[in-house]
The first five atom37 places (N, CA, C, CB, O) and aatype in JSON, in Angstrom:
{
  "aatype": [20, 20, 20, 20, 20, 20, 20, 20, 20, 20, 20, 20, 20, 20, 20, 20, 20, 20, 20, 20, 20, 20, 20, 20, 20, 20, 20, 20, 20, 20, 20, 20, 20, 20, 20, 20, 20, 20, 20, 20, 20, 20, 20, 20, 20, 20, 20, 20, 20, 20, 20, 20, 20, 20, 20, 20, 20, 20, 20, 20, 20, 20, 20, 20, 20, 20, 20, 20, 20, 20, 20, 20, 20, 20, 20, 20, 20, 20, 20, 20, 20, 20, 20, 20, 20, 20, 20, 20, 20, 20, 20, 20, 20, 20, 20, 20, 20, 20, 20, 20, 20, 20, 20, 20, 20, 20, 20, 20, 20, 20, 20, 20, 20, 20, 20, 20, 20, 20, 20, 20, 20, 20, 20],
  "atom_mask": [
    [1, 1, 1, 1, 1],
    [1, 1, 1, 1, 1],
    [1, 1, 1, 1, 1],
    [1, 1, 1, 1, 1],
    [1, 1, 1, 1, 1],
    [1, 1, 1, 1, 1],
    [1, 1, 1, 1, 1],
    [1, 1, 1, 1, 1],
    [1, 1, 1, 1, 1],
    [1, 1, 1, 1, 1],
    [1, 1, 1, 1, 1],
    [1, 1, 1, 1, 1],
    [1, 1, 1, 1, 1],
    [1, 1, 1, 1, 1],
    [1, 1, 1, 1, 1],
    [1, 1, 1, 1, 1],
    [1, 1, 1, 1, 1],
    [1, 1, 1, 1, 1],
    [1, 1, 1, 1, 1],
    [1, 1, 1, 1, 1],
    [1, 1, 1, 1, 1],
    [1, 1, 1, 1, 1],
    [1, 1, 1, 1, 1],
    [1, 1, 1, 1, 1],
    [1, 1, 1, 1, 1],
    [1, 1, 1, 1, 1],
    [1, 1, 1, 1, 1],
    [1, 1, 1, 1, 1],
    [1, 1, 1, 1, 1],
    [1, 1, 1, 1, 1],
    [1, 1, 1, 1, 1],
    [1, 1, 1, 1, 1],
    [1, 1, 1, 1, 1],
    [1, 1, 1, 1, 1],
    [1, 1, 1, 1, 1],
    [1, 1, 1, 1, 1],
    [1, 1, 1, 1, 1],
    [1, 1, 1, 1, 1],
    [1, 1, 1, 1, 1],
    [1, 1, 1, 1, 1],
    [1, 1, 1, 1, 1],
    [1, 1, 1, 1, 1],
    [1, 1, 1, 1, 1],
    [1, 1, 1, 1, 1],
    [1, 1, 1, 1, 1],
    [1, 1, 1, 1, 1],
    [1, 1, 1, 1, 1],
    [1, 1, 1, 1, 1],
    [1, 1, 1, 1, 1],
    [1, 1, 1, 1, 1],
    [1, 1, 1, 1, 1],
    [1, 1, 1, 1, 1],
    [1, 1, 1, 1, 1],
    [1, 1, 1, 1, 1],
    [1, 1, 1, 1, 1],
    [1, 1, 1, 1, 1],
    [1, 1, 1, 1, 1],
    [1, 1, 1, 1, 1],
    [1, 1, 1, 1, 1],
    [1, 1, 1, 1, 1],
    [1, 1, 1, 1, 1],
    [1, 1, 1, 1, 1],
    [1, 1, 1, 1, 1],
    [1, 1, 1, 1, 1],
    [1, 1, 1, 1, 1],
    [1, 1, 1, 1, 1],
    [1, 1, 1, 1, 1],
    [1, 1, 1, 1, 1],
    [1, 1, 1, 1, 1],
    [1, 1, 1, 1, 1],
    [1, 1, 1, 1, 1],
    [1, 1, 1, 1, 1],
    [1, 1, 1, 1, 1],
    [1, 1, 1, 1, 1],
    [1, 1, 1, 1, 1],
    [1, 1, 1, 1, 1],
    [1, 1, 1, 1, 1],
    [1, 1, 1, 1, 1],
    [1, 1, 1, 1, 1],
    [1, 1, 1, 1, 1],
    [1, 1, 1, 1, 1],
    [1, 1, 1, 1, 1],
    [1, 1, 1, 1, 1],
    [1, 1, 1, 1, 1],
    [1, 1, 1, 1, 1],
    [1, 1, 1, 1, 1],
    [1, 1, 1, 1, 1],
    [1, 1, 1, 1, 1],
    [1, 1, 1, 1, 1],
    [1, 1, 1, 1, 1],
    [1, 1, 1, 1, 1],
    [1, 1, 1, 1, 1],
    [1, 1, 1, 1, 1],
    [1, 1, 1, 1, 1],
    [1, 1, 1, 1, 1],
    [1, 1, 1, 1, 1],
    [1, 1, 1, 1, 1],
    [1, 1, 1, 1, 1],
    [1, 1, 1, 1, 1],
    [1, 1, 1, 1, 1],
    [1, 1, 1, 1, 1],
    [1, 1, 1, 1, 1],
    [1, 1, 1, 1, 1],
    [1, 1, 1, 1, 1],
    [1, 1, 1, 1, 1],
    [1, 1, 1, 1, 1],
    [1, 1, 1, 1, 1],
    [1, 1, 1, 1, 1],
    [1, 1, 1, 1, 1],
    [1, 1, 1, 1, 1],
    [1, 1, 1, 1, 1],
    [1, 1, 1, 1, 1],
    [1, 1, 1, 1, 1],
    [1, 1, 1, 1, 1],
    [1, 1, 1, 1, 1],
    [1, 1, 1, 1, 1],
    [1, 1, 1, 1, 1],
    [1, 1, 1, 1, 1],
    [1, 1, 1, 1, 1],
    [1, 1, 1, 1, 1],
    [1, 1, 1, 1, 1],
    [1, 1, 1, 1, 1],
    [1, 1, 1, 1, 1]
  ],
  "atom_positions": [
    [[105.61, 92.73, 92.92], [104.92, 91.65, 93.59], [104.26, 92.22, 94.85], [105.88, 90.48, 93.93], [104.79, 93.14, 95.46]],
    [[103.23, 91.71, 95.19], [101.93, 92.43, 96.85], [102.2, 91.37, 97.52], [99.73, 92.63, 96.74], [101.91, 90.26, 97.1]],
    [[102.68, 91.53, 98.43], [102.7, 90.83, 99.66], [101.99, 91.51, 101.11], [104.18, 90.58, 99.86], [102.14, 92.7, 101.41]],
    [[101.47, 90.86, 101.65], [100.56, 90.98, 102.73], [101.45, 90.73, 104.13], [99.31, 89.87, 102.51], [101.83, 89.61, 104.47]],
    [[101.63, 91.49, 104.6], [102.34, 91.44, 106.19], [101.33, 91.67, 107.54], [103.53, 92.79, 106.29], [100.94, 92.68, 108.13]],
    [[101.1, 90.24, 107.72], [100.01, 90.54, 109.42], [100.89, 90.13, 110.7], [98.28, 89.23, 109.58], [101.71, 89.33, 111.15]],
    [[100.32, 90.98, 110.89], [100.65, 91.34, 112.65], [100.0, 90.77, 113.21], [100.5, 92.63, 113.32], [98.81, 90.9, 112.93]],
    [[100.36, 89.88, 114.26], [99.6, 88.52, 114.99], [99.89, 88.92, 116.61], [100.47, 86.69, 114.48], [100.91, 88.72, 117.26]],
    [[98.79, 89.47, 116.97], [98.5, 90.06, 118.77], [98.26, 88.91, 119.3], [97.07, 91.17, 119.23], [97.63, 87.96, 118.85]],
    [[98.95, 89.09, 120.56], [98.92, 88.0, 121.65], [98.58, 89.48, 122.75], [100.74, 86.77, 121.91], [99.52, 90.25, 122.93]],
    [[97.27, 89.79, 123.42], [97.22, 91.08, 124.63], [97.99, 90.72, 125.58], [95.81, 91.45, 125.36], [98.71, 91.59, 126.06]],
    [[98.06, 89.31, 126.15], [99.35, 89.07, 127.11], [100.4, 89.71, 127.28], [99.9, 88.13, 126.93], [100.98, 89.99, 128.33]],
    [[100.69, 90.0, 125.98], [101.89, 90.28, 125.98], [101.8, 91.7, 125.52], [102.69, 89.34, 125.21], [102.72, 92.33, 126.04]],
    [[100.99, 92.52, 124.69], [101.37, 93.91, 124.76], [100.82, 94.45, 126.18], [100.74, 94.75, 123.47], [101.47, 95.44, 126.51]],
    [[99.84, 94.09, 127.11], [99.9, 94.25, 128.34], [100.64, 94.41, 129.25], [99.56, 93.74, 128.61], [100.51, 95.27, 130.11]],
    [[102.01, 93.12, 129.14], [102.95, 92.94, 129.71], [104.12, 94.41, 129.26], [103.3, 91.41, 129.36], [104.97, 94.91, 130.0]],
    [[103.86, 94.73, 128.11], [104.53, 96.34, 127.78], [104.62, 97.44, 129.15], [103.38, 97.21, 126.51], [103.68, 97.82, 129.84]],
    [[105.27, 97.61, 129.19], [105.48, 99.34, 130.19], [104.82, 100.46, 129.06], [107.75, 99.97, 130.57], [104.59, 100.17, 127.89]],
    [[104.61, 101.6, 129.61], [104.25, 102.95, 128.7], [105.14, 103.36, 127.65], [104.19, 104.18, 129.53], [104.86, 103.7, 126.5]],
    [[106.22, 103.28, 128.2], [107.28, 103.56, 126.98], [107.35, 102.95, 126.14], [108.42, 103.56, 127.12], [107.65, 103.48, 125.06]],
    [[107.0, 100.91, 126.25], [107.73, 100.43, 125.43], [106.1, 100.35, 124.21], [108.73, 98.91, 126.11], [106.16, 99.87, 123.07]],
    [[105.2, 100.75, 124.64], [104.09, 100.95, 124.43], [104.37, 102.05, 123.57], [103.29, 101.07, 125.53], [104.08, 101.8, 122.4]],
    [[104.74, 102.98, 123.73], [104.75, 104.52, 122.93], [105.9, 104.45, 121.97], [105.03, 105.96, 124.03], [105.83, 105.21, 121.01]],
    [[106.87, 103.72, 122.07], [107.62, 103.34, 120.78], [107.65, 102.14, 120.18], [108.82, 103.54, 120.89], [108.49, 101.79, 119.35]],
    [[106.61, 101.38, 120.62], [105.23, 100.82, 119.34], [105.26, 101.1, 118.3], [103.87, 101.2, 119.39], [105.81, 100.85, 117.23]],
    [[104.31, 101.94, 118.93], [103.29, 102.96, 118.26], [104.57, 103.84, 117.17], [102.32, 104.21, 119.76], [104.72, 103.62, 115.97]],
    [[105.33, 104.79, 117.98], [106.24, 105.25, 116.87], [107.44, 104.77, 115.9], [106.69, 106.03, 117.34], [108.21, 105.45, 115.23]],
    [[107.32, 103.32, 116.05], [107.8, 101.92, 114.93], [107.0, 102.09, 114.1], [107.71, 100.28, 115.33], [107.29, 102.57, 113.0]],
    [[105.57, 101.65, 114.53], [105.07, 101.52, 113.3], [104.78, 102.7, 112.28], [104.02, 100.9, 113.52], [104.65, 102.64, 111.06]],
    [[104.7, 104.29, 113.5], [104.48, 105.65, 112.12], [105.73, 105.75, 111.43], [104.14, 107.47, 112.71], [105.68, 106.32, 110.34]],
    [[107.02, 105.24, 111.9], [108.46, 105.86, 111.15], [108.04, 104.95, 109.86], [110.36, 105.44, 112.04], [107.98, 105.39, 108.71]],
    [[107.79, 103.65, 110.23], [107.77, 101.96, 109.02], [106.2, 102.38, 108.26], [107.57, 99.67, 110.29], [105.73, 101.77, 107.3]],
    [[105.75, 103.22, 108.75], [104.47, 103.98, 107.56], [104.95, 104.71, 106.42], [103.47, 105.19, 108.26], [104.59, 104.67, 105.25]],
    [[105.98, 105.5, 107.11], [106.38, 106.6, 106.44], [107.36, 106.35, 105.47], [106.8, 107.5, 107.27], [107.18, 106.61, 104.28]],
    [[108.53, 105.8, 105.99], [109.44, 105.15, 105.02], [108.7, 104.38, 103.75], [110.31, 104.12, 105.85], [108.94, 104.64, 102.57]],
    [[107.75, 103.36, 104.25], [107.01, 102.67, 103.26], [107.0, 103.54, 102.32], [105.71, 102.21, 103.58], [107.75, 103.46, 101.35]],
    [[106.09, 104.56, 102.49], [105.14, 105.3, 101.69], [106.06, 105.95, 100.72], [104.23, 106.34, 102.52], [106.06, 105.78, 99.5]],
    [[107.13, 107.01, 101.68], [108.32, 107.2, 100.97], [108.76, 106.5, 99.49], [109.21, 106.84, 101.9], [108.73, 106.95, 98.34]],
    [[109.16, 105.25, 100.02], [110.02, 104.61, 98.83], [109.15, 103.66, 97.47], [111.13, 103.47, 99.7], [109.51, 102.98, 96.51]],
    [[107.62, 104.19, 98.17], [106.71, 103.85, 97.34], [105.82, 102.02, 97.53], [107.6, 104.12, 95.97], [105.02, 101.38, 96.84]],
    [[106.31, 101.85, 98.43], [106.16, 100.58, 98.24], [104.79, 100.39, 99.37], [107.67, 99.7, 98.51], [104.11, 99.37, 99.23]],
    [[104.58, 100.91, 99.94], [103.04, 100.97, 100.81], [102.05, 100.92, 100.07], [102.7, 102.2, 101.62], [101.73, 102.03, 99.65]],
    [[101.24, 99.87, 99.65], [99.66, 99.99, 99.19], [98.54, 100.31, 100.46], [99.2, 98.41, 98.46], [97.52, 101.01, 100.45]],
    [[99.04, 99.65, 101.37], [97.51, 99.87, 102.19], [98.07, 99.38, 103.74], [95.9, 98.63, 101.46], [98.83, 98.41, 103.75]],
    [[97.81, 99.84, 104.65], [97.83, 99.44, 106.36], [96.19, 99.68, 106.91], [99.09, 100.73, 107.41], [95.66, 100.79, 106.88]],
    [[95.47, 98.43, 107.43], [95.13, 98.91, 108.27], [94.97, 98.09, 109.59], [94.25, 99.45, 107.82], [95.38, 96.94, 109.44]],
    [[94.42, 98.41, 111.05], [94.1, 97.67, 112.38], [92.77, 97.61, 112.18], [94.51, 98.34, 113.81], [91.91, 98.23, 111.55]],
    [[92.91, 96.26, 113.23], [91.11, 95.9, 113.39], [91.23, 95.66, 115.04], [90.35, 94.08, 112.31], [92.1, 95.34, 115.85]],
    [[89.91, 96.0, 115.04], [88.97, 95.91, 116.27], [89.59, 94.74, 117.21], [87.3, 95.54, 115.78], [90.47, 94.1, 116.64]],
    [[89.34, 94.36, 118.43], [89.6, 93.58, 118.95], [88.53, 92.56, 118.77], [89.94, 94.0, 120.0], [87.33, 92.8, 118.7]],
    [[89.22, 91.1, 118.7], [87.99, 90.31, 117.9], [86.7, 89.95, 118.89], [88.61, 88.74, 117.23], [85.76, 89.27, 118.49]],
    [[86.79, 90.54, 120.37], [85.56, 90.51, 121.21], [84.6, 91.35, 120.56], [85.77, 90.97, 122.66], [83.53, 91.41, 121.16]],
    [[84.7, 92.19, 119.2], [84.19, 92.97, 118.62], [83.09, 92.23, 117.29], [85.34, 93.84, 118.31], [81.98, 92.48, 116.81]],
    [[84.42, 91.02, 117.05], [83.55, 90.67, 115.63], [82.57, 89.92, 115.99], [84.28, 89.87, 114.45], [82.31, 89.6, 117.15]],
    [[81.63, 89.45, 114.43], [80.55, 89.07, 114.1], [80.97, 87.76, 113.28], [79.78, 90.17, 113.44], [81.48, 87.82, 112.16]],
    [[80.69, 86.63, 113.94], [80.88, 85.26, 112.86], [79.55, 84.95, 112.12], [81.31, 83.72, 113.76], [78.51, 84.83, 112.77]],
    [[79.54, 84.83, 110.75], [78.56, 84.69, 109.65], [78.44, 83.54, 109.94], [78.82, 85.0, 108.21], [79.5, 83.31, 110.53]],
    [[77.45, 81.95, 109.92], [77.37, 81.2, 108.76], [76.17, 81.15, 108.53], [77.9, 79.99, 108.76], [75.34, 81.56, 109.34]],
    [[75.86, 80.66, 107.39], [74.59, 80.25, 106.84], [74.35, 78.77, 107.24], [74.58, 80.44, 105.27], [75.23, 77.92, 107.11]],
    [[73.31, 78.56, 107.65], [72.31, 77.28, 108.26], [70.59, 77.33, 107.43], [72.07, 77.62, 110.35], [69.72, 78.2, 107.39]],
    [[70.68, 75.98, 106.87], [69.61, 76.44, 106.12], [69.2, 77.28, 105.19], [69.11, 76.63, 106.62], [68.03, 77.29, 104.79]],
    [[70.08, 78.06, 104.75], [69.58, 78.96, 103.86], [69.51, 80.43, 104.78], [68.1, 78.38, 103.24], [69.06, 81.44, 104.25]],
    [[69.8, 80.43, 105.65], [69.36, 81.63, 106.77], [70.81, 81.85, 107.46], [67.99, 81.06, 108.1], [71.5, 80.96, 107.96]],
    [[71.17, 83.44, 107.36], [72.25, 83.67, 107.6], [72.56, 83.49, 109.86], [72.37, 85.28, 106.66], [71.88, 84.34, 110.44]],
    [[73.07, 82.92, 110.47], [73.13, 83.33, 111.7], [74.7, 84.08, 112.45], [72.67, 82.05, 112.34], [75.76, 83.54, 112.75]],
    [[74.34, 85.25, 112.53], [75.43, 85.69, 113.25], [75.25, 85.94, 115.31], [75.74, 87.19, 112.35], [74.55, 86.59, 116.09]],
    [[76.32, 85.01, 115.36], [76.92, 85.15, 116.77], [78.37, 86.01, 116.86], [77.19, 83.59, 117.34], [79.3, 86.22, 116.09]],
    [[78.09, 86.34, 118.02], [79.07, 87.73, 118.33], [80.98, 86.91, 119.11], [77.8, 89.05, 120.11], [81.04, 85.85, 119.74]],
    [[81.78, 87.51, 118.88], [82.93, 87.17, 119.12], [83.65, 86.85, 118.11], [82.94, 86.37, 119.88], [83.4, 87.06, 116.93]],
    [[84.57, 86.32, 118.56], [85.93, 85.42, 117.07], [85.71, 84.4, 117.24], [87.79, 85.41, 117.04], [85.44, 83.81, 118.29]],
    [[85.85, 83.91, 115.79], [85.66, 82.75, 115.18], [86.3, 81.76, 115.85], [86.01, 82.79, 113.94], [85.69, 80.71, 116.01]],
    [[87.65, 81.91, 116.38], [88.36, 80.86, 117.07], [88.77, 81.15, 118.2], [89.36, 80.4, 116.47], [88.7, 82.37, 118.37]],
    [[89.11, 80.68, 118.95], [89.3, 80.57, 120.19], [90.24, 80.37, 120.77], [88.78, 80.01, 120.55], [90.31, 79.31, 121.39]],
    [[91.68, 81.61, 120.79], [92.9, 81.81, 120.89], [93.51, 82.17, 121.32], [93.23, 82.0, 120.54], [93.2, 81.48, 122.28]],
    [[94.64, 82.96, 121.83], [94.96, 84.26, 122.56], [95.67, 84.92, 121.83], [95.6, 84.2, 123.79], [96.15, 86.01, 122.15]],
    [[95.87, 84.2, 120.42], [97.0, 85.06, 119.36], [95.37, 85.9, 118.55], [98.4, 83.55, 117.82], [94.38, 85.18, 118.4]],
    [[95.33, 86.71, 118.32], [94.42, 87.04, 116.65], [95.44, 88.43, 116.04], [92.11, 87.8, 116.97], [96.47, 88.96, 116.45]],
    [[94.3, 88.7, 114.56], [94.8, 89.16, 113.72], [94.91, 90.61, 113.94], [94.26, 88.74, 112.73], [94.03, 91.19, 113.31]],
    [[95.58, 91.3, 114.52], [95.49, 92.72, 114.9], [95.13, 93.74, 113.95], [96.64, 93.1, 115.38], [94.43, 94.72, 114.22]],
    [[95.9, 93.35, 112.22], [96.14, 94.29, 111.22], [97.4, 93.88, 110.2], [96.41, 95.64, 111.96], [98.08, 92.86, 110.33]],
    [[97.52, 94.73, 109.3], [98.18, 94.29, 108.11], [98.53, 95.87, 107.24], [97.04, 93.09, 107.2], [98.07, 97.0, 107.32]],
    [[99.44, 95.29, 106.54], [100.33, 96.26, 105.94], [100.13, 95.25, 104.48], [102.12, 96.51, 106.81], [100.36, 94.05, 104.37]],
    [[99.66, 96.12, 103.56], [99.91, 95.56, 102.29], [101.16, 96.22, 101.45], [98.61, 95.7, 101.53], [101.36, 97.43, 101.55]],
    [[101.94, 95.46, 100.68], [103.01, 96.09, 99.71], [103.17, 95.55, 98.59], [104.25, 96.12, 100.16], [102.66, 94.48, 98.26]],
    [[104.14, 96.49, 97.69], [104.51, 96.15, 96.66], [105.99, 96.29, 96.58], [103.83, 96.77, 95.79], [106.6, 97.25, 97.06]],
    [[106.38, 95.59, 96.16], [107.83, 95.41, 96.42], [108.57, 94.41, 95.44], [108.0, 94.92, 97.86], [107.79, 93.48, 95.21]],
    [[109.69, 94.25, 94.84], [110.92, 93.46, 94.09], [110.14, 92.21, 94.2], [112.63, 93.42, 94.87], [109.21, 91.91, 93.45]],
    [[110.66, 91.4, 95.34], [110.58, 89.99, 95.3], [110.39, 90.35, 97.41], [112.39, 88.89, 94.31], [110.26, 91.36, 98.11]],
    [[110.49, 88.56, 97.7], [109.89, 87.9, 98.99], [110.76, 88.52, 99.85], [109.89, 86.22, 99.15], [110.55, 89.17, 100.87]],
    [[111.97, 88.18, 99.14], [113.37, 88.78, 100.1], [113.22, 90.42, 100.66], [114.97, 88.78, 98.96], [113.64, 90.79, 101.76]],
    [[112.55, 91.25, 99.7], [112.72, 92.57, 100.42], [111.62, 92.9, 100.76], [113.28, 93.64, 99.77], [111.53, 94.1, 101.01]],
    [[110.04, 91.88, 100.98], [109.2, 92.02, 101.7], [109.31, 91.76, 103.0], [108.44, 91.56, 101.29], [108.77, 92.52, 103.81]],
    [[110.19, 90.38, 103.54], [111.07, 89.84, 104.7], [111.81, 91.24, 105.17], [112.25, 88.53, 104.16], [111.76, 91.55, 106.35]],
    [[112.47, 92.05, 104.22], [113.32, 92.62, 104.8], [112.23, 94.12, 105.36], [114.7, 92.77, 103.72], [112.64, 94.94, 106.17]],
    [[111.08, 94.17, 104.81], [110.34, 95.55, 105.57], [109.78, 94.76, 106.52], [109.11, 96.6, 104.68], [110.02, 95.18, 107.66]],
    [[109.1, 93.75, 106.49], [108.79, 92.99, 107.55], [109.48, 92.98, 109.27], [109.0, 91.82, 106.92], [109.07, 93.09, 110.42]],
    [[110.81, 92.77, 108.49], [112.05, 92.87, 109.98], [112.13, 94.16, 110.47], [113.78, 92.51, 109.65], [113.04, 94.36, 111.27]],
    [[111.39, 95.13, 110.16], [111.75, 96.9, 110.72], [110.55, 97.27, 111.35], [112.07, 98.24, 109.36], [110.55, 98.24, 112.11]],
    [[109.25, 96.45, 111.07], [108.11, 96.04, 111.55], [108.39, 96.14, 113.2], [107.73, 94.58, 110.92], [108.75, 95.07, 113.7]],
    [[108.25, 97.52, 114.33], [108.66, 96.84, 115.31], [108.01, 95.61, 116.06], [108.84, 97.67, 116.01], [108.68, 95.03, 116.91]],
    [[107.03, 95.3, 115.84], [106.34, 93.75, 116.36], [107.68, 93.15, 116.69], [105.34, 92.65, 115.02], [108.36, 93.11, 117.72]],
    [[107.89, 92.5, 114.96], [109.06, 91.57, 115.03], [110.33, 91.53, 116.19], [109.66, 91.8, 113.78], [111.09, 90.57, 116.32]],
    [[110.35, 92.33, 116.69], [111.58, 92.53, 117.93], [110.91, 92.55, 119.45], [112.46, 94.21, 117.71], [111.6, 93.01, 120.37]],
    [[109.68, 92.08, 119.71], [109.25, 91.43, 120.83], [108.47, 90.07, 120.93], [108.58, 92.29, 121.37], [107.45, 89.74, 120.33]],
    [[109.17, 89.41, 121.77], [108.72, 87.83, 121.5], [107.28, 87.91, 121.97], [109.66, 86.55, 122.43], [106.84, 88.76, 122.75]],
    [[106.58, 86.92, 121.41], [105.51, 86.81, 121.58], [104.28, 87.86, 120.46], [105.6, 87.01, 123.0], [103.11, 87.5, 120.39]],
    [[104.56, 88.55, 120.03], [103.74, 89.07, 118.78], [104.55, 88.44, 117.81], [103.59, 90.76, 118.54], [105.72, 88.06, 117.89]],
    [[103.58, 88.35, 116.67], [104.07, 87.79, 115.52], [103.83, 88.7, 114.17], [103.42, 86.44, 115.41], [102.96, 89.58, 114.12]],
    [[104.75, 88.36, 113.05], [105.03, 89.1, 111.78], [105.26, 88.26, 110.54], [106.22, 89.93, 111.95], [106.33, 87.7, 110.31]],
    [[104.02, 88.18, 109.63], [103.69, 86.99, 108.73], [104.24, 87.81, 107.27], [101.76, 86.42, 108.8], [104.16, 89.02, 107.07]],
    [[104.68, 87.0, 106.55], [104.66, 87.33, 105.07], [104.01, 86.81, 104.29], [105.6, 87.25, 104.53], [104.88, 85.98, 104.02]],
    [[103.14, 86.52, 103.59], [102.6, 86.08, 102.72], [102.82, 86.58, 101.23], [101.55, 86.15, 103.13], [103.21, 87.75, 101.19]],
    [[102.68, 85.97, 99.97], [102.04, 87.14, 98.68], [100.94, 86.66, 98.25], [102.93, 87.4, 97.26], [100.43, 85.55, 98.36]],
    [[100.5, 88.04, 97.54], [99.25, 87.88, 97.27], [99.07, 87.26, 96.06], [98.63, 88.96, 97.34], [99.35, 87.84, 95.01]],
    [[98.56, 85.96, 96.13], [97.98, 84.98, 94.7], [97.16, 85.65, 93.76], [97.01, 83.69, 95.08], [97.37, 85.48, 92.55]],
    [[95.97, 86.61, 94.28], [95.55, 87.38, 93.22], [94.63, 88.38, 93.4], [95.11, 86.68, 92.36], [93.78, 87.93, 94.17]],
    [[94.43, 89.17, 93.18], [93.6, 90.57, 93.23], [92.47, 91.09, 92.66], [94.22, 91.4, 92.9], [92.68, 91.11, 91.45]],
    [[91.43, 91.5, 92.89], [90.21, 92.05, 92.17], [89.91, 90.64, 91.33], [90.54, 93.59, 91.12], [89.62, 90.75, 90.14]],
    [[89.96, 89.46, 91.86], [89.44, 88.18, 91.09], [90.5, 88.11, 89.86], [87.68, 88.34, 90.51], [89.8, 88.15, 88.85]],
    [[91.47, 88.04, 89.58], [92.25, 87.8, 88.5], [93.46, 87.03, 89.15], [92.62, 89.13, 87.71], [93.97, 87.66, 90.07]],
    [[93.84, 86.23, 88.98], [94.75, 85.04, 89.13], [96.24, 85.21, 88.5], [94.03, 83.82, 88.42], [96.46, 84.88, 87.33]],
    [[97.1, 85.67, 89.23], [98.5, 86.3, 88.84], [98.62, 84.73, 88.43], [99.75, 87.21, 90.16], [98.22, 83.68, 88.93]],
    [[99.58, 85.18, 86.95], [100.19, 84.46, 86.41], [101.66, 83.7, 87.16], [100.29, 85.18, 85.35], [102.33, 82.88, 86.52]]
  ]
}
């Protein structure tokens, strides 16, 4: 089963980080790369831009208009994601929890699964 794990940034709060707690972050998330990858269950990680970066699409009229920023207007957004494959929900929860996010309040650590892939609709 693919389940999708996002990481939900609040800058408040990794701001509020010291250097250290900043630098073993960072080396949470390469050990929880590695292990992944290890035991096979890593399909895909990646980070995105800070959303002062993105581009909101819509179409008006028939004519595409893009304005610059994020779509919503928050202090949480979507930092990045870890895709997997794994048993069942329970041991996606359980890579989820080693996720170091999950062990500072104020960032967040989502589970989802994935309903369906390359347009095909899991049974």
């Amino acid at each position: 089963m693919k389940f999708l794990i996002s990481l939900h940034i609040n800058p408040a709060v990794l701001d509020a980080l010291t250097d250290e707690e900043k630098a073993a972050l960072g080396a949470g998330h390469g050990r929880f790369i590695e292990e992944a990858k290890e035991s096979g269950e890593l399909i895909l990680t990646q980070a995105l831009v800070d959303p002062s970066q993105a581009a909101v699409v819509t179409v008006r009229n028939g004519q595409p208009v893009v304005t610059d920023g994020p779509f919503l207007e928050a202090k949480e957004f979507l930092g990045g994601f870890y895709l997997v494959d794994c048993e069942d929900r329970a041991r996606a929860v359980e890579l989820a929890a080693r996720i170091p996010d999950a062990g500072i309040e104020g960032l967040g650590v989502e589970v989802r699964q994935v309903m369906f892939s390359d347009g095909n609709l899991e049974a």
